[in-house]
LUMFI-969298 format. One record per residue (C-alpha): residue in one letter; z, y, x. Coordinates in steps of 0.05 Angstrom, whole numbers, padded with zeros to 5 digits, always signed. Each point is the difference from the previous one (the first is absolute). Layout:
! LUMFI-969298
AZYX
...
***
This chain:
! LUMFI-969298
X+01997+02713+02028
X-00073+00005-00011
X-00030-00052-00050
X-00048-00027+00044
X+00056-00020+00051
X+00020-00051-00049
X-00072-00036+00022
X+00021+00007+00070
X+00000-00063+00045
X+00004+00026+00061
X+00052-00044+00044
X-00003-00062-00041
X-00026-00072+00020
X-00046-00036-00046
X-00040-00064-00001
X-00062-00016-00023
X-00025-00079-00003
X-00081-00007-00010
X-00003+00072+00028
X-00061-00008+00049
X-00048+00015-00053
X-00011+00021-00071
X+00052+00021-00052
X+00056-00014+00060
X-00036+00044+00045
X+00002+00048-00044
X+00074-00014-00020
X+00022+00014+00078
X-00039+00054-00001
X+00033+00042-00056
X+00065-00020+00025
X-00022+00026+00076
X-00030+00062-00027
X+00067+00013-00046
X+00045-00007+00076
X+00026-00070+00010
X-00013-00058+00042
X-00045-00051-00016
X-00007-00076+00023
X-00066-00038-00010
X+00013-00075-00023
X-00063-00039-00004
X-00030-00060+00020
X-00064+00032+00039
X+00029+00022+00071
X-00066+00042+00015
X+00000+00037-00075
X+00074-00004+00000
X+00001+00045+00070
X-00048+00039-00024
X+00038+00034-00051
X+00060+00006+00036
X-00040+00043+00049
X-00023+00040-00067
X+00069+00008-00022
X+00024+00023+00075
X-00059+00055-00015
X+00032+00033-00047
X+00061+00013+00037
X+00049-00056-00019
X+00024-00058+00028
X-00031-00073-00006
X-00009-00069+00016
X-00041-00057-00019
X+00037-00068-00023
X-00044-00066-00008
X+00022-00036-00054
X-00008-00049-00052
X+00038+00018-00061
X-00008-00068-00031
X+00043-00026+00055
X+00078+00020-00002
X+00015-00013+00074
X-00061+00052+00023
X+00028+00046-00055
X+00072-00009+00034
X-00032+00014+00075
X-00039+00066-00038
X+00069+00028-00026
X+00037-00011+00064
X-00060+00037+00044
X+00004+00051-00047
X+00070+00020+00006
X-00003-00010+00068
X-00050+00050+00000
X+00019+00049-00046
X+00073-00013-00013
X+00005-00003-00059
X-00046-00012-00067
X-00002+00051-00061
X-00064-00011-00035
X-00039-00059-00010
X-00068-00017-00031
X-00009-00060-00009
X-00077-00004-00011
X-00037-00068+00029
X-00038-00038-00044
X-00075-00023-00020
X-00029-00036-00060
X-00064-00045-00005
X-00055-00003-00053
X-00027-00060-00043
X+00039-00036-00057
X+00064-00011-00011
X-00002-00073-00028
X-00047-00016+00062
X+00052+00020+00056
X+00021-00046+00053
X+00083-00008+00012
X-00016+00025+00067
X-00033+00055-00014
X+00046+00010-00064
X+00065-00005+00050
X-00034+00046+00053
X-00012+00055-00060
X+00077+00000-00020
X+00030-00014+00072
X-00027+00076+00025
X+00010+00045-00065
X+00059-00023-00029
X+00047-00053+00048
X-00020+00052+00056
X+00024+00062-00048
X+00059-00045-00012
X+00016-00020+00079
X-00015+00079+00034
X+00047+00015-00056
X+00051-00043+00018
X+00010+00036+00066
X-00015+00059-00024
X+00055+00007-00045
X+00045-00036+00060
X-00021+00042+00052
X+00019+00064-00061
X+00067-00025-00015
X+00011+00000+00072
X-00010+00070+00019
X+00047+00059-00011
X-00012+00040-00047
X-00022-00060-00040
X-00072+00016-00041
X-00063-00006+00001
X-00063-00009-00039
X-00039-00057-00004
X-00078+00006-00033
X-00034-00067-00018
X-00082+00008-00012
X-00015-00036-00064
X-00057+00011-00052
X-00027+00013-00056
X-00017-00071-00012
X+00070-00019+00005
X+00009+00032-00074
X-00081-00011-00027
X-00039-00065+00000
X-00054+00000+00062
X-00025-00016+00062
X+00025-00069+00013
X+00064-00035-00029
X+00037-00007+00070
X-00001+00073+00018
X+00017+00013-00071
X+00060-00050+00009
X+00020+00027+00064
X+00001+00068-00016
X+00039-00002-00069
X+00049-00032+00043
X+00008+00057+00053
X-00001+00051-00065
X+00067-00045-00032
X+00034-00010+00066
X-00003+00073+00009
X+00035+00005-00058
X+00050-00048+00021
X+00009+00016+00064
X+00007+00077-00030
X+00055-00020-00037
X+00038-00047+00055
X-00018+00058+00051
X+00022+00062-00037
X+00089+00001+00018
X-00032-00004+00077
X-00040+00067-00015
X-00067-00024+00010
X-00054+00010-00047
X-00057-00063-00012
X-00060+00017-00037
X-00078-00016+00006
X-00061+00034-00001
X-00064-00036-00046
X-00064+00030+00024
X-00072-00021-00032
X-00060-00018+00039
X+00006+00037+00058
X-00060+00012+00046
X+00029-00039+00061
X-00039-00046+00050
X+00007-00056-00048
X-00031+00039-00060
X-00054+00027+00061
X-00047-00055-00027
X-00006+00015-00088
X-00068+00029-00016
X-00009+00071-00015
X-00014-00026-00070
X+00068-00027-00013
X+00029+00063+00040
X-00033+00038-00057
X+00034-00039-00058
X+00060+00005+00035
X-00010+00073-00009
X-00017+00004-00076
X+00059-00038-00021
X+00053+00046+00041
X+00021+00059-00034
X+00007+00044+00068
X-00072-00024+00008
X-00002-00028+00086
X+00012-00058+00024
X+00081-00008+00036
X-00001+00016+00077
X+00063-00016+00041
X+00017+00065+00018
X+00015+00012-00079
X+00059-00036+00012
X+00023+00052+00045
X+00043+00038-00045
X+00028-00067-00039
X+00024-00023+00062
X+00034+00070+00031
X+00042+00010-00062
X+00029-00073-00005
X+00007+00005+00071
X+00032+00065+00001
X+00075+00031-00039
X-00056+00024-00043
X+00013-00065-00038
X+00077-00010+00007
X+00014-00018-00074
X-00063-00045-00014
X+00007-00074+00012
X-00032-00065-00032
X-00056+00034-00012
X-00071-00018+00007
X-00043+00067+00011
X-00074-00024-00025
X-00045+00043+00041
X-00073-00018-00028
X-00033+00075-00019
X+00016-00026-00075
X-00044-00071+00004
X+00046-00038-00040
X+00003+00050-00055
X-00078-00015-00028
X-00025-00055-00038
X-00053-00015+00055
X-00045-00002-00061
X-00043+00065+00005
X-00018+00042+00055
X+00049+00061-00001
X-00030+00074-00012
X+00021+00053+00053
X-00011+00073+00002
X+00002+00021+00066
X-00014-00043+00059
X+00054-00041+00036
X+00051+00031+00054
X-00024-00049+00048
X-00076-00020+00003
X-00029-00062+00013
X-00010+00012+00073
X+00078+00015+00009
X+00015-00059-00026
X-00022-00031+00068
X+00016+00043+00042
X+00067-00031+00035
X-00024-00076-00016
X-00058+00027+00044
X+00055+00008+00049
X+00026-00065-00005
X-00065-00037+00002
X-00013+00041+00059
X+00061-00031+00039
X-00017-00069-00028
X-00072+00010+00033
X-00044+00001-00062
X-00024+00050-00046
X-00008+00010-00069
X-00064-00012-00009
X+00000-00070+00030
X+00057-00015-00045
X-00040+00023-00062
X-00069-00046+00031
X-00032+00060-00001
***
């Protein structure tokens, strides 16, 4: 058996919620381009079908789901349209999710409940079937990937993504632990900023200082994720559960204080950074250059 074959996915079903565009894109990407099938769950029909027809591209099955995750009878309807569909479910990313600027002590319970509803109850209810839908099948496994983030583990951002996503790092954990005598492995991925339609709009100035302060010197794109999510997808991973992978090109290991020194320039310069958000902008009928005002 070659090495390699143990990254193999070729045959398996997998899910993907918030997969129309950014880091889930990119996450039902990898899986295509590693052999299994993908679904698209999303809430935008037109982006949504869109990426299905990207998936189908590259030689794999796919559909596109509409969905709200924050709502557990949609997420029941999702699961039940997926097996019908595929048959069965093996991998499952479960990746929806948004956060919102401004402080913390200003936020509105709305806007507050809104935050915590999609990141973490929505982990918590496409989980739910998930691991029903899992314990179903024969053989019984599976793996199940939850996106979290750095700021689930630093201070950041704003306090309700922060919440939300310390909670989907801790019930991976639990669930890891519940999950494990049923063979299927839980963990989560924490990526940094990541150059997505919703970063589209920060100034090349604060792209810059995003830059200086991470060791591996570029600013996060979704497709380096690719490799993060193909190995907890994959057998690759068999024995590794509970774990949060934190995928951030070493951001969280600097003070933030200085500007760090580098000696030869960056894998990925800062025109690559863009490249596939260019792609999604593209589909969302905008460019980058409108989202920057320039």
């Amino acid at each position: 058996m070659s090495i390699l074959s143990l990254f193999d996915l070729t045959g398996k079903k997998a899910l993907v919620t918030g997969g129309s565009i950014g880091i889930g894109r990119a996450c039902a990407t990898a899986l295509a381009m590693a052999g299994a099938d993908v679904a698209i769950v999303a809430r935008n029909k037109r982006l949504g079908e869109l990426a299905a027809e990207s998936i189908r591209a590259l030689g794999v099955d796919s559909i596109f789901i509409e969905c709200d995750v924050a709502k557990k009878n949609q997420v029941q309807m999702m699961m039940a349209a997926i097996v019908k569909r595929f048959g069965h479910l093996d991998i499952a990313v479960n990746n929806a999710g948004f956060g919102i600027f401004g402080e913390t002590k200003d936020t509105d319970e709305e806007v507050w409940n809104r935050v915590i509803d999609v990141n973490l109850n929505g982990t918590f209810f496409c989980m739910q079937e998930q691991v029903n839908q899992m314990t179903q099948q024969q053989p019984t496994e599976g793996k199940i990937i939850n996106m979290a983030s750095i700021y689930g583990t630093v201070a950041g951002g704003h306090g309700s993504y922060n919440a939300a996503k310390a909670g989907v790092i801790h019930l991976t954990r639990t669930m890891a632990m519940e999950l494990g005598r049923f063979n299927i492995n839980v963990n989560c991925i924490s990526p940094s900023w990541t150059m997505t339609p919703a970063m589209s709009s920060e100034t090349p100035k604060n792209r810059q200082r995003m830059r200086e302060v991470t060791p591996l010197g570029h600013v996060q794109r979704p497709e380096d994720l690719y490799g993060a999510i193909v190995y907890l997808a994959s057998k690759a991973s068999d024995y590794l559960t509970g774990h949060n992978l934190i995928v951030d090109g070493g951001h969280t290991l600097n003070t933030w204080l200085e500007p760090l020194q580098r000696n030869i320039a960056p894998r990925v310069s800062p025109e690559e950074e863009i490249a596939e958000m260019e792609k999604d902008l593209q589909a969302m009928g905008v460019t980058y250059d409108q989202m920057v005002g320039q």
